[in-house]
Legacy VTK file of the C-alpha trace (Angstrom):
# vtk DataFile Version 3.0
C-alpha trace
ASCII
DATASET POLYDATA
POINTS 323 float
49.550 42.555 139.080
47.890 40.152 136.537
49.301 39.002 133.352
46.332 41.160 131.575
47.467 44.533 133.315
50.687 43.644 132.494
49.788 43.473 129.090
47.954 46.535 128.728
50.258 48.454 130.637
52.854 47.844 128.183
50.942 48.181 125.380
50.079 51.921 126.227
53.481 51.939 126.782
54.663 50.998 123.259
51.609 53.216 122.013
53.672 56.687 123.634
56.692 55.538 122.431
55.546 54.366 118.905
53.838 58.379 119.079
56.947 59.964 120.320
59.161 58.195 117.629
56.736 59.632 115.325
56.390 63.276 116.251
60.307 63.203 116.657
60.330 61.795 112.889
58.346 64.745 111.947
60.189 67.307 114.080
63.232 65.640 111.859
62.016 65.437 108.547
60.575 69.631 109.146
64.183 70.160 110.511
65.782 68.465 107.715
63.479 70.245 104.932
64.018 73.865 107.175
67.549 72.804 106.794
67.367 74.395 103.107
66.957 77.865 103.703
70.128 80.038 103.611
70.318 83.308 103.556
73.304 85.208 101.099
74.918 88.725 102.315
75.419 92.044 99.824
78.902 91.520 99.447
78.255 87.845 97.846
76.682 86.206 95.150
75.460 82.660 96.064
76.006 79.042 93.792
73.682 76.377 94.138
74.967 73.322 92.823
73.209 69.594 92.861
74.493 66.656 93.084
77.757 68.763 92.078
76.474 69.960 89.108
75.553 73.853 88.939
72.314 75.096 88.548
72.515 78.486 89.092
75.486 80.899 89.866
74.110 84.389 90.144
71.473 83.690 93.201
71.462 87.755 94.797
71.826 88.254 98.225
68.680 87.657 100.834
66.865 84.563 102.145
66.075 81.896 99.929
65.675 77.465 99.424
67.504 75.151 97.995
67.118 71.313 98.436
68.841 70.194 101.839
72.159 68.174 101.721
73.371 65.913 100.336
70.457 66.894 96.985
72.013 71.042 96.884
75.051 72.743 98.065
75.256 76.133 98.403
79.013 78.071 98.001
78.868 82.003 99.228
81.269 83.643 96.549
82.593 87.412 98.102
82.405 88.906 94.315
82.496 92.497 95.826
85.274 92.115 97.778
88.657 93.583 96.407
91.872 91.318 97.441
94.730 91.989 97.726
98.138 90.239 96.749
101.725 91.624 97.805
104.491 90.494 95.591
108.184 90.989 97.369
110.103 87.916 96.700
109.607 85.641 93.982
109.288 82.158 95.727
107.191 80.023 95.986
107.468 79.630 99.359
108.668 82.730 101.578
111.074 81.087 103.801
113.222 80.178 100.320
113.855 84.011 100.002
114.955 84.628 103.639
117.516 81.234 103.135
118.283 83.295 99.851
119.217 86.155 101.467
120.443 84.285 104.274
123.007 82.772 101.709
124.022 85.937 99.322
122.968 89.316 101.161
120.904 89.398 98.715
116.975 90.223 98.455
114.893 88.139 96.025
115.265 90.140 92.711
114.815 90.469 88.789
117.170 90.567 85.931
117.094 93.847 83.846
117.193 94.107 80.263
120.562 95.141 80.476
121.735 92.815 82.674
121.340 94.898 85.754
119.291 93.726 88.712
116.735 95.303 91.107
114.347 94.137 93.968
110.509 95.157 93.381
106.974 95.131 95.704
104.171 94.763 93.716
101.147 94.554 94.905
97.782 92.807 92.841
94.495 93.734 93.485
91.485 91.711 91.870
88.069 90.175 92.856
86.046 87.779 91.541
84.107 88.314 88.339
82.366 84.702 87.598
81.733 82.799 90.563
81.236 79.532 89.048
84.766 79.475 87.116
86.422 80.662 90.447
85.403 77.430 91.951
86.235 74.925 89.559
88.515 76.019 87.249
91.341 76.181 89.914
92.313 74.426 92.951
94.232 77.625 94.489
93.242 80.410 92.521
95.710 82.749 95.111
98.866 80.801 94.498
97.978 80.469 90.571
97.563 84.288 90.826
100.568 85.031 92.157
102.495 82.470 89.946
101.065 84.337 86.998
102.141 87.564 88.632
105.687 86.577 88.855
106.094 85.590 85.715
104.140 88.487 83.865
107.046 90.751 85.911
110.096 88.625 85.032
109.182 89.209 81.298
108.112 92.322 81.464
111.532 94.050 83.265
113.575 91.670 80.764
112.745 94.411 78.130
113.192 97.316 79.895
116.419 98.833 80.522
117.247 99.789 84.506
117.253 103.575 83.543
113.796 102.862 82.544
112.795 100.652 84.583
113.636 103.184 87.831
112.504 106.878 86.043
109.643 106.875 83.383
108.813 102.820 82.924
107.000 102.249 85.579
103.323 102.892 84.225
104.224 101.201 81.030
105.343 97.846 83.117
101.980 98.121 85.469
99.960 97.707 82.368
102.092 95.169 80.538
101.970 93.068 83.842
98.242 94.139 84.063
97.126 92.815 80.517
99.549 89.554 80.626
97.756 88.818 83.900
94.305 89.452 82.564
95.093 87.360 79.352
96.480 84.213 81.011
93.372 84.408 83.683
91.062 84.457 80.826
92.823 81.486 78.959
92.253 79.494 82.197
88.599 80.664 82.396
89.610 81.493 85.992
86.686 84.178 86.556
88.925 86.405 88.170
89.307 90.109 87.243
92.614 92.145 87.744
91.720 96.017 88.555
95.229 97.068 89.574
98.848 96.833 89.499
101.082 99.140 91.707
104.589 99.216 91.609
105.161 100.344 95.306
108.869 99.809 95.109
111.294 99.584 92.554
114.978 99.967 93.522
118.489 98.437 92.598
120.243 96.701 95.468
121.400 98.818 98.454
125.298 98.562 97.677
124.581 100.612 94.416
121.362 102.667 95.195
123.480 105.687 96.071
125.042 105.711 92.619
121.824 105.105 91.159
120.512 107.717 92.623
122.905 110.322 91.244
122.264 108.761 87.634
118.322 109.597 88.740
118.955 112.660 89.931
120.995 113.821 87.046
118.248 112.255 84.467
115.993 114.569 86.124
117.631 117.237 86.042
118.184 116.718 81.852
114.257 116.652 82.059
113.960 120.234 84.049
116.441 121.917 81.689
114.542 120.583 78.651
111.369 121.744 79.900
112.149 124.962 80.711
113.905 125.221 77.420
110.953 124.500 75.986
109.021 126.680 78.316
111.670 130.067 77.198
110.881 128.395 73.606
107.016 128.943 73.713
107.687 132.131 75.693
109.805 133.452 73.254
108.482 132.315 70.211
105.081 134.239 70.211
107.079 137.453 69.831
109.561 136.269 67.771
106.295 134.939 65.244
104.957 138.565 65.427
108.200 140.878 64.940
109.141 138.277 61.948
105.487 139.169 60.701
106.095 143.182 61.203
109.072 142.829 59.382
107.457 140.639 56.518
104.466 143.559 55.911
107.188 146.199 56.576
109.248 144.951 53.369
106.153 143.824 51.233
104.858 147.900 52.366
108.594 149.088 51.283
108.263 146.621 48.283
104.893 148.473 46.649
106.375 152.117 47.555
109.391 151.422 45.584
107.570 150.062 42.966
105.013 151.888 42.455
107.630 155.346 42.621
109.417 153.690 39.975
106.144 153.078 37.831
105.577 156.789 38.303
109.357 157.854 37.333
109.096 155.770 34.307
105.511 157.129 33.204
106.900 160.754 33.940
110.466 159.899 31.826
108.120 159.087 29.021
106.178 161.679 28.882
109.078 164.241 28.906
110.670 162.101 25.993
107.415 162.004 23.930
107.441 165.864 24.851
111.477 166.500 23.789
111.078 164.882 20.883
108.634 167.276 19.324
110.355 170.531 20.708
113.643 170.083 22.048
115.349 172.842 22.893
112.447 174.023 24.681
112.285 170.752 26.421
115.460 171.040 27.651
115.931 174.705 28.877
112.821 173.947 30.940
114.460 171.120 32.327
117.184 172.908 33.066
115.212 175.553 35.012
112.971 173.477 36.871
116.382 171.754 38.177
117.826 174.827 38.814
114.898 175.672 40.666
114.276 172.432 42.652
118.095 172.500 43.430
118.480 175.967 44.322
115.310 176.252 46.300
116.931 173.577 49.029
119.773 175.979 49.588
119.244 179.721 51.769
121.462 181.797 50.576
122.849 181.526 46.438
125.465 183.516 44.696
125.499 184.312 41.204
128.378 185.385 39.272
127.929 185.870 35.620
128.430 188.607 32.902
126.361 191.317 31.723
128.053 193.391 28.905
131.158 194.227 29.673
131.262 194.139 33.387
130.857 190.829 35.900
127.998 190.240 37.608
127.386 189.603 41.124
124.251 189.035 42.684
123.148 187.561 45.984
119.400 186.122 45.529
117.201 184.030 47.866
115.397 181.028 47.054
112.540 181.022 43.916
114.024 183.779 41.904
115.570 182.092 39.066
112.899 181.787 36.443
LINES 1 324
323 0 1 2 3 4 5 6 7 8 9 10 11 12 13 14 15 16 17 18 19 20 21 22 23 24 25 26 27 28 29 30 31 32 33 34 35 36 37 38 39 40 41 42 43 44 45 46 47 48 49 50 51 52 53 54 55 56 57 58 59 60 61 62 63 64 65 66 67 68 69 70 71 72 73 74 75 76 77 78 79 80 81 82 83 84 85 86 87 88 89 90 91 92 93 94 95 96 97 98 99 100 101 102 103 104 105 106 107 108 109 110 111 112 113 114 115 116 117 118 119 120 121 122 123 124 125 126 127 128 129 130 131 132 133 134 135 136 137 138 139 140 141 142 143 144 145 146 147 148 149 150 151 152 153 154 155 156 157 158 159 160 161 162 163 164 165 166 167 168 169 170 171 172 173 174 175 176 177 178 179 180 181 182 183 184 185 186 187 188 189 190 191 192 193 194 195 196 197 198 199 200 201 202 203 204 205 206 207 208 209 210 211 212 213 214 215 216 217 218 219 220 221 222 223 224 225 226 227 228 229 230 231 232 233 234 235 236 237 238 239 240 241 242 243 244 245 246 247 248 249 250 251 252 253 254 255 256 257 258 259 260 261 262 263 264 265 266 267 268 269 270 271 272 273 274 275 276 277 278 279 280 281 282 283 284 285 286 287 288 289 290 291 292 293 294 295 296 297 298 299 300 301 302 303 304 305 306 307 308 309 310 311 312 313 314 315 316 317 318 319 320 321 322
């Protein structure tokens, strides 16, 4: 082969290559440019930030672009998904509590308002409500969470007694520990959101829980009795209303009949005095009779002995014939 064919030769040569290098600087550059569409699911909101700096934190779920590393990033937040935290020991670190209990025979627990102590399992549920402040306003939002957690339930069983604490405090310390939670979150611009707490368990220590329970158990008893006190009360009392009531219009009834009899006596006394004043003898020998006559007219059978002349008089009449 000449020098001139060897030339040419590798100048077609170069000429594929130098074509090849360019279509495979296309097929890069297209890759690299494809390399920006991402696609977000229904459970997650999507955060585009570039060069670190956010540009938008609410993109929806479906396909869409962004610029291709390192220009945009994009973070997939799961805002619809509901964790969960459980909260048995209060440790950092779990393996402290089993040492702990390792050590005393003792589980992890809290101190009482009244200086009693009992082990609790709480468990947190929250999601994410601003995706943007869940990324960068803490480095481990789960452990901040639970730290937060702990100490909302430390305070809040400080100030209940254990009585409390194990009948009829429980709701009251689920939405202490609830809003204390919420509150510090917020402070810290975390963008989480809180939706429950559940005490699952709340119990002293197992050397005492027997006594405990009786103290329960009587406790709840006091609270039957009282309620079906009250229960025979608002049975009871219905009746009780209405007789009172009877009795009430009864007198007030009795009150008017008395009164207005005595009205009447008085009206009839003084018309008999205006009436014995003007003729008095005849006044009074009516009175007489009509007495005689009311009185004599209750009674069956009269006898009267009396004297006519010189001889007694005895005479058997029936009622009505004394006029």
């Amino acid at each position: 082969m000449t020098s001139s064919g060897y030339g040419t030769e590798l100048r077609g040569s170069a000429r594929k290559t130098g074509v090849f290098a360019a279509w495979l600087l296309v097929a890069a550059v297209i890759a690299y440019c494809a390399s920006g569409i991402y696609s977000i699911d229904p459970s997650q909101v999507g955060v585009v930030m570039r060069f670190g700096r956010v540009i938008d934190s609410g993109v929806p779920s479906g396909m869409h672009y962004a610029f291709p590393w390192p220009i945009d990033r994009v973070v997939r937040v799961p805002v619809r998904q509901v964790k969960r935290i459980t909260i048995d020991d209060f440790y950092e670190q779990g393996e402290l509590a089993a040492a702990f209990r390792e050590a005393t025979g003792l589980s992890s627990y809290l101190i009482t308002g009244d200086n009693n102590i009992v082990t609790v399992n709480c468990v947190l549920q929250y999601a994410i409500s601003d995706p943007a402040r869940y990324l960068f306003s803490m480095k481990e939002p789960e452990r901040t969470l639970r730290s937060f957690a702990c100490n909302a339930l430390i305070a809040s069983l400080s100030r209940l007694s254990i009585d409390d604490i194990l009948t009829i405090g429980k709701s009251a310390i689920q939405i202490d520990v609830k809003r204390e939670l919420q509150r510090r979150l917020d402070e810290m611009e975390s963008g989480l959101t809180v939706s429950a707490v559940e005490l699952q368990e709340v119990r002293p220590p197992e050397r005492v829980q027997e006594y405990f329970n009786d103290v329960i158990n009587a406790m709840i008893d006091k609270e039957k009795m009282i309620n079906n006190a009250l229960s025979y009360q608002n049975e009871k009392m219905p009746g009780a209303k209405a007789g009172a009531d009877r009795l009430i219009r009864d007198a007030e009834a009795y009150e008017t009949r008395i009164i207005t009899r005595a009205q009447g006596d008085a009206e009839r006394f003084a018309s008999i005095r205006s009436e014995y004043a003007r003729a008095p003898e005849v006044t009074r020998r009516r009175l007489h009779l009509e007495f005689l006559n009311e009185a004599l007219s209750k009674v069956s059978r009269k006898t009267v002995v009396g004297q006519a002349g010189d001889q007694g008089l005895v005479r058997i009449v029936t009622p009505g014939a004394v006029k």
